[in-house]
C-alpha positions, 0 to 999 in steps of 0.5 A: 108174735102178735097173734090177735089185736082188738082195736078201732079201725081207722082207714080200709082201702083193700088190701091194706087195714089201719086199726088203732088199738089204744093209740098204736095203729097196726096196718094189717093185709088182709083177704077180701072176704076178710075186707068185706066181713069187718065193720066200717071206719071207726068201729071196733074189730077183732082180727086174728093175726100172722106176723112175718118177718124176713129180711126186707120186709115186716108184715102183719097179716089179719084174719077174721076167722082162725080157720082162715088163718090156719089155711094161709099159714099151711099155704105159706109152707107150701114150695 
């Protein structure tokens, strides 16, 4: 599991985050509040992370806060 990257970001268009962590871009959805609490393009960030995989699909979530994310993943348990 990827629980946490540290890299460069390289784009945001929201919801959708590239950071290049030592040249691997990661592409990360992430909350609003999250979007609007990381730094601009070309700077450094620390994003906590929940990777999903299912069948069709792999996606990396990121989050600013752990507390955050602790959130997301008790609402993703939810039926």
């Amino acid at each position: 599991m990827i629980g946490q990257i540290t890299g460069i970001i390289v784009s945001k268009i929201a919801p959708d985050v590239l950071v290049d962590v030592q040249g691997v871009g990661y592409e990360l959805l992430v909350s609003l509040s999250t979007f609007f609490a990381i730094p601009a393009v070309g700077e450094s960030v620390t994003l906590h992370t929940h990777f999903v995989v299912r069948e069709d699909v792999q996606q990396l979530y990121g989050f600013t806060e752990r507390s955050e994310r602790t959130l997301f993943r008790h609402l993703i348990k939810v039926n």
